[in-house]
MIZA-586237 format. One record per residue (C-alpha): chain; residue in one letter; x, y, z. Coordinates in nm, 4 decimals. Example, Ala and Ser with C-alpha at 12.3 -4.5 7.8 and 13.67 -1.06 7.14 Angstrom:
  chain  resn        px        py        pz
      A     A    1.2300   -0.4500    0.7800
      A     S    1.3670   -0.1060    0.7140
END
This chain:
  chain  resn        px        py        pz
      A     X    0.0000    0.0000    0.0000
      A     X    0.1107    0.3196   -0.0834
      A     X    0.2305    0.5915    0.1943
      A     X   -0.1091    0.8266    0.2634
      A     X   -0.1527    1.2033    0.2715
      A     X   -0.1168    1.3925    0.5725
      A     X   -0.4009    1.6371    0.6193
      A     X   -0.3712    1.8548    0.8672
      A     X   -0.7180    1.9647    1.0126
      A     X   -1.0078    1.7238    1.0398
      A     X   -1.3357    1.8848    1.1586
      A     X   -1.3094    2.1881    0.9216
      A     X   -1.4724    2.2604    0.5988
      A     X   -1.1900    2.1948    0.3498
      A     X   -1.0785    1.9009    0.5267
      A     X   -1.3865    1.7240    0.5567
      A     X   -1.4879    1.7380    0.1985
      A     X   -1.0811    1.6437    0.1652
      A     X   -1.2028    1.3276    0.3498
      A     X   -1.4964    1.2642    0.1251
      A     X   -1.3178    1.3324   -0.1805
      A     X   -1.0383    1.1325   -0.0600
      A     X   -1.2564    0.8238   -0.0212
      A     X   -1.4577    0.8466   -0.3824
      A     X   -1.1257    0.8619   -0.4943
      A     X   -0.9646    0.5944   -0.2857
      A     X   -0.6758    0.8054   -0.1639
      A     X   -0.5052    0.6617    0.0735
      A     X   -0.5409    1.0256    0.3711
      A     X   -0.4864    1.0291    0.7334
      A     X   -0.6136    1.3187    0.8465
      A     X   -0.4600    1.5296    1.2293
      A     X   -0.7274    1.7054    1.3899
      A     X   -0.7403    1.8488    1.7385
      A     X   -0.7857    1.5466    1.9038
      A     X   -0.4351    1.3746    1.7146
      A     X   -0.2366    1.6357    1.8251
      A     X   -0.1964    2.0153    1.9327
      A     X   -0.0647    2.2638    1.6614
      A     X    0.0800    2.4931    1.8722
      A     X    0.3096    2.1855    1.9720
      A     X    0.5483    2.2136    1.7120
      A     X    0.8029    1.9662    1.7553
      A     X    0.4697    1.7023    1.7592
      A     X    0.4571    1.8404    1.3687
      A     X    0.7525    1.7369    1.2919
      A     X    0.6919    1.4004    1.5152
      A     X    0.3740    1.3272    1.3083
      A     X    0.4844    1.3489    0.9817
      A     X    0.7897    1.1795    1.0484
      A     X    0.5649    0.8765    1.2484
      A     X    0.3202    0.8806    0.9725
      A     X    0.5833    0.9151    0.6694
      A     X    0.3655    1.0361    0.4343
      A     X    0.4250    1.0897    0.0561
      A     X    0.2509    1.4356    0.0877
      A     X    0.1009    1.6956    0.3296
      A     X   -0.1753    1.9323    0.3070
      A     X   -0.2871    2.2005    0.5489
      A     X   -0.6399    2.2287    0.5571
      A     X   -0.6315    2.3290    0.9865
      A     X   -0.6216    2.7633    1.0475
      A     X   -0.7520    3.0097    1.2898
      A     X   -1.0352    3.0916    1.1213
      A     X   -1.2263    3.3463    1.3395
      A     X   -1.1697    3.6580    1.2012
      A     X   -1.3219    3.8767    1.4259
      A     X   -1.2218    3.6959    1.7312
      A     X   -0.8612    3.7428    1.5923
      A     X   -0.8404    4.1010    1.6357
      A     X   -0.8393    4.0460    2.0339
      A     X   -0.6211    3.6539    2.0072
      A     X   -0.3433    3.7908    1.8388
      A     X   -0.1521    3.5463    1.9388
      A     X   -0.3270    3.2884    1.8659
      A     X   -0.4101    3.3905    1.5803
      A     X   -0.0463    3.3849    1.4289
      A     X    0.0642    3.0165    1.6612
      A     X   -0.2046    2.8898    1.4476
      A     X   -0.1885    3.0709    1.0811
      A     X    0.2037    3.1326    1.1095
      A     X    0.3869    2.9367    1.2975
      A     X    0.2215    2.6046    1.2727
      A     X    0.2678    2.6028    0.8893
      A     X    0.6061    2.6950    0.8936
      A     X    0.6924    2.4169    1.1255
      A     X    0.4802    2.2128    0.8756
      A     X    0.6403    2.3639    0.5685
      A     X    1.0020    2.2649    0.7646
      A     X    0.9734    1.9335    0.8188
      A     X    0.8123    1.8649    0.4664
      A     X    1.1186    2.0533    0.3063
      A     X    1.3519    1.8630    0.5089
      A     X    1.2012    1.5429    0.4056
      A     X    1.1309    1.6422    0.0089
      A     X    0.7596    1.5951    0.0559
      A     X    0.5505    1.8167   -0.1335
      A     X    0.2723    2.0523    0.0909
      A     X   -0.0068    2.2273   -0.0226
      A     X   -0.1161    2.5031    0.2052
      A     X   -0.4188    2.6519    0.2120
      A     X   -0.4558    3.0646    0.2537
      A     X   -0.6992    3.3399    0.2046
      A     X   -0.8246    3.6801   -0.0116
      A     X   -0.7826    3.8492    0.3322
      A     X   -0.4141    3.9093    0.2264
      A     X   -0.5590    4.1933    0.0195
      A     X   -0.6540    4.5075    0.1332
      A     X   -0.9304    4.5135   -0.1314
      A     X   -0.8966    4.8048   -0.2967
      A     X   -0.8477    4.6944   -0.6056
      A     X   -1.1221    4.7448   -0.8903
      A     X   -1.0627    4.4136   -1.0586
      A     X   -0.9877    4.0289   -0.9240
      A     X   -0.6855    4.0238   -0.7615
      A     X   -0.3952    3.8177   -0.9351
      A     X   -0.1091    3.5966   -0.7308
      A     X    0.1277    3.8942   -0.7775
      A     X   -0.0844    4.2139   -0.6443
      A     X    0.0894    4.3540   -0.3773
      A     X   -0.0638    4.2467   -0.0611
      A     X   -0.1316    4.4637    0.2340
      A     X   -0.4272    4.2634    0.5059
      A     X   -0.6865    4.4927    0.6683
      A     X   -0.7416    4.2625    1.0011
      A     X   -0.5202    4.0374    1.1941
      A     X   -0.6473    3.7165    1.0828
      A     X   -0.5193    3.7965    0.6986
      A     X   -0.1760    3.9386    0.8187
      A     X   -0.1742    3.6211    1.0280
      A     X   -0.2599    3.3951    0.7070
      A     X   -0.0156    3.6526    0.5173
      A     X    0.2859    3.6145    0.7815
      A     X    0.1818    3.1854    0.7177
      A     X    0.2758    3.2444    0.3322
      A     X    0.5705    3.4016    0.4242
      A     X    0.6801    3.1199    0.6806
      A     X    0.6131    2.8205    0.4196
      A     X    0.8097    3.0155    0.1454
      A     X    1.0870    3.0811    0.3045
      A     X    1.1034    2.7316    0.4441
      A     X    1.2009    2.6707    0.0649
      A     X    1.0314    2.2857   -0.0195
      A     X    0.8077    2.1785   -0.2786
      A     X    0.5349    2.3857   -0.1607
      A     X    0.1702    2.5677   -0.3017
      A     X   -0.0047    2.7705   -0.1240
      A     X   -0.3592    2.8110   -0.2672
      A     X   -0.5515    3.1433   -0.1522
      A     X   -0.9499    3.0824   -0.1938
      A     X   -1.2420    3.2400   -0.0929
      A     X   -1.5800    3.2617    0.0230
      A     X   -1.5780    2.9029    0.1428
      A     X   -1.9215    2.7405    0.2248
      A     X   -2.0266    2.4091    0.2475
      A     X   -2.2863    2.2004    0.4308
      A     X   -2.0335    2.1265    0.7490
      A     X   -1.9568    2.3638    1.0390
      A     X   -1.9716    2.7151    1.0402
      A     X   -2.0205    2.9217    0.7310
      A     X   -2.2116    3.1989    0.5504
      A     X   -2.4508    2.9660    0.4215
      A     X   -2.5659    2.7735    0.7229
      A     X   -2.6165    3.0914    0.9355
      A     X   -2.8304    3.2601    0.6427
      A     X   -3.0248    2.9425    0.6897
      A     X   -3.0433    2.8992    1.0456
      A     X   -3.1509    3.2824    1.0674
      A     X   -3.4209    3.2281    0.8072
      A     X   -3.5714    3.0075    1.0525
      A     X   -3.6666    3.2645    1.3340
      A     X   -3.6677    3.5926    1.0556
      A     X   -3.8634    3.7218    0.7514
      A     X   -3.6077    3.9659    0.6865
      A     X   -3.2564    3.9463    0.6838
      A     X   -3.0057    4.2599    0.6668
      A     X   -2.6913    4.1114    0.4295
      A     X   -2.3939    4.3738    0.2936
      A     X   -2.4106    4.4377   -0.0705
      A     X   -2.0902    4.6238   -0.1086
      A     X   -1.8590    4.3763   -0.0449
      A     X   -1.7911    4.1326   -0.3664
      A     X   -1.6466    3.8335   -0.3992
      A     X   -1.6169    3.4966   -0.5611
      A     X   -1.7942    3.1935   -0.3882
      A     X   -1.5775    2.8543   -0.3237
      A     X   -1.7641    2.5108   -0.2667
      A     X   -1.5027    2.3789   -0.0102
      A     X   -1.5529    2.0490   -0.2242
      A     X   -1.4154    2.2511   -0.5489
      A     X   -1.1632    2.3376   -0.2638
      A     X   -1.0508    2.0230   -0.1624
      A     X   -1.0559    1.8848   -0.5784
      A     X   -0.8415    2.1785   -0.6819
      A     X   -0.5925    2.0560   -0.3968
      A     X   -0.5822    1.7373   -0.4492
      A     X   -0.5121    1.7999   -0.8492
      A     X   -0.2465    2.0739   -0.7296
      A     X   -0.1311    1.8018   -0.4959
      A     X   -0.1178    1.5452   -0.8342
      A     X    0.0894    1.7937   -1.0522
      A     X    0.3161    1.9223   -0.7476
      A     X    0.4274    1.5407   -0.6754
      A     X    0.5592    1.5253   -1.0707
      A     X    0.6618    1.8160   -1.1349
      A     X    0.8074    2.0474   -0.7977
      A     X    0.8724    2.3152   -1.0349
      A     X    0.5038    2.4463   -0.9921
      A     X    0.5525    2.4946   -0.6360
      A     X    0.4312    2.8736   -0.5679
      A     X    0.0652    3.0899   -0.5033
      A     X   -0.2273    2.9764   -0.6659
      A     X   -0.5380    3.1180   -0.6359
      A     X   -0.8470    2.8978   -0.6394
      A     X   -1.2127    2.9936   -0.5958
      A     X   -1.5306    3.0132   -0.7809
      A     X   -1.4837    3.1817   -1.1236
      A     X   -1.7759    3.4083   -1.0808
      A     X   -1.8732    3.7080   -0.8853
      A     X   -2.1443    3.7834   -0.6376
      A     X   -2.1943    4.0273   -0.3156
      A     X   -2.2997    3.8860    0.0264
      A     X   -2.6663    3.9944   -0.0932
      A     X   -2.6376    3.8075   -0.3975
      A     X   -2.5248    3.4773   -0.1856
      A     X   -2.7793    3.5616    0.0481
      A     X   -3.0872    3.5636   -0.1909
      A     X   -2.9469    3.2513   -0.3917
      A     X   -2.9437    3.0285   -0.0378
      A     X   -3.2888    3.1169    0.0257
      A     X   -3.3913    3.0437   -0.3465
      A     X   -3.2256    2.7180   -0.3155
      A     X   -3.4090    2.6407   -0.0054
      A     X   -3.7248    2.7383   -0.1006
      A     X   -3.7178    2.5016   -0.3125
      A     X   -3.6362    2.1730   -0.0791
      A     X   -3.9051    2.3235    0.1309
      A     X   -3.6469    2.4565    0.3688
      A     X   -3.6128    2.7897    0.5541
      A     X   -3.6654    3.1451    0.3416
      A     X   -3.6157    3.5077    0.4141
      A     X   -3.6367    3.8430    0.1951
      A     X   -3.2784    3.9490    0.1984
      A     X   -3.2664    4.3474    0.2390
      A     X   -2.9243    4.5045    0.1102
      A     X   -2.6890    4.6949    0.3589
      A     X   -2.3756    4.8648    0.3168
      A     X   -2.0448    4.7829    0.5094
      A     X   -2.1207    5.1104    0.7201
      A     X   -2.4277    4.9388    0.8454
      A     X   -2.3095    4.6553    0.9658
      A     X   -1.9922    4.6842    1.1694
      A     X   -1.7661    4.4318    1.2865
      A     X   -1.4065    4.4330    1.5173
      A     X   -1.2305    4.2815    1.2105
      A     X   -1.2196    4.5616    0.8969
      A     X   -1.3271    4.3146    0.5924
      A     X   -1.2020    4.4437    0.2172
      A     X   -1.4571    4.5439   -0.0012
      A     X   -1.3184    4.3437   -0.3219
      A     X   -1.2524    3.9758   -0.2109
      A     X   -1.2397    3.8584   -0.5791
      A     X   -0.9538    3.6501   -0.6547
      A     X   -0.8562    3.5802   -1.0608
      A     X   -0.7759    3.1722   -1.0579
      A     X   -0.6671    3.1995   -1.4142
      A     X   -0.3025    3.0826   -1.3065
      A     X   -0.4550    2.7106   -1.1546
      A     X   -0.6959    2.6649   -1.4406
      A     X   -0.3435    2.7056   -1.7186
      A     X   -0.1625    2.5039   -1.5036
      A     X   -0.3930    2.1990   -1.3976
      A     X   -0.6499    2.2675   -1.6575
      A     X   -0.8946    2.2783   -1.3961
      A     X   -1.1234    2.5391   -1.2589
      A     X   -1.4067    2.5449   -0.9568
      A     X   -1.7488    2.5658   -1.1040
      A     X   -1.9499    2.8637   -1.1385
      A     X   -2.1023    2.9354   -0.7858
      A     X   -2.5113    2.9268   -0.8712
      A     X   -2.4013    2.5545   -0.9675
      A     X   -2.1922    2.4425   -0.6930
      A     X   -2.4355    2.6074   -0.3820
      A     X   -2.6956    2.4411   -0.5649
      A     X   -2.4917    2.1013   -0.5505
      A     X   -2.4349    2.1356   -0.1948
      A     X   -2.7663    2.2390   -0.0665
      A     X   -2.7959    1.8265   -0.2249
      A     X   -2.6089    1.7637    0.1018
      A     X   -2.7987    1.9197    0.2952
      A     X   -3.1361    1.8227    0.5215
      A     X   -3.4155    2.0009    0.4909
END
């Protein structure tokens, strides 16, 4: 039998469509979640992967509370810095490949178009100079690595913008949602496809290691999301709302979010000929998953 993959994380949203991808696919995985070890122990990194001796390792684990992170600091970066560069470490010092996942938060988002892999990046909160300073760390730690900024990620596991627009629909008829904010939805199943075909090409050929970006190829505000999730389940009988349009202004938060989240995954879909689907398609596809 063939060594597995390492996947770090195992009760988030990337990692547990990794895990059902994985099996369709019959991947050999072994995935580290809280219970397997803690992150912020890392010399038990470098313990795992060398117990485990995989023939690859993806980080799919982050702090991922983005308000939260602008009073855990520290926290923030044990989890989103220095974890992956322990990761990225003991992969380089072993020749394994690792894909790492990041995030559009590395932007500031003032751009007027889709950001590209080489826009100058400048975060607006701590949880993207946290994912930012994790780039950094897995970069310099010079191995075979990707790193793979996405987006928007929903799916029908843990905690996302589609499951609270549906669990508020249940107690409201009306539901305030920021317009002015755009971005590109991600399935976290396109997610965890695109990084297991990254993971594919990186293995042959180490020469692609470097930033990808991968999310959904079209745009769409939080509104737009918003009023698609309640079309969606409307029709499986589930919880709807009317969706009435905010701006930013309206709706504050402790963590500054940029108002242009779009990434441009043009570089992923000429390398691996692959691309995320459209998102109307994909929320559709995993509102499947879901139980009305």
């Amino acid at each position: 039998m063939s060594a597995p993959i390492l996947v770090f994380g195992r009760e988030g949203q990337v990692a547990r469509e990794l895990a059902h991808v994985g099996e369709a696919e019959r991947r050999a995985m072994v995935f580290a979640g809280r219970e397997t070890l803690d992150l912020t122990n890392f010399g038990a990194i470098d313990g795992l992967i060398a117990a485990i001796a995989p023939r690859a390792v993806i980080n799919a684990a982050a702090y991922t509370a983005v308000d939260r992170a602008e009073s855990e600091v520290e926290a923030a970066f044990a989890l989103n810095r220095d974890a992956p560069a322990a990761m990225a470490r003991a992969c380089a010092a072993r020749g394994l490949p690792l894909v790492h996942f990041s995030t559009d938060y590395v932007f500031d988002g003032a751009l007027d178009r889709p950001y590209v892999e080489t826009d100058p990046t400048g975060p607006a909160n701590v949880y993207g100079a946290s994912k930012l300073a994790g780039e950094q760390a897995v970069i310099a730690a010079g191995g075979a690595a990707v790193i793979l900024r996405t987006a928007w990620v929903y799916s029908a596991h843990g905690t996302n913008f589609v499951k609270t627009m549906l669990r508020l629909a249940a107690d409201r008829d009306e539901i305030a949602v920021v317009a002015d904010q755009l971005g590109r939805p991600t399935w976290a199943r396109d997610g965890a496809r695109g990084a297991l075909a990254t993971l594919d090409a990186l293995s042959e050929t180490p020469g692609l290691a470097g930033v990808y970006h991968l999310s959904g190829p079209d745009d769409a505000s939080w509104a737009d999301l918003a009023s698609a999730v309640f079309t969606e389940s409307a029709r499986r009988g589930g919880p709807s709302a009317r969706v009435r349009a905010i701006t930013t202004d309206q709706y504050p938060t402790p963590a500054k979010r940029p108002a242009n989240s779009r990434l441009d995954s043009t570089k992923i879909q000429a390398t691996l000929s692959w691309q995320a689907r459209p998102w109307r398609e994909s929320l559709a596809a995993c509102m499947n998953q879901m139980e009305f």
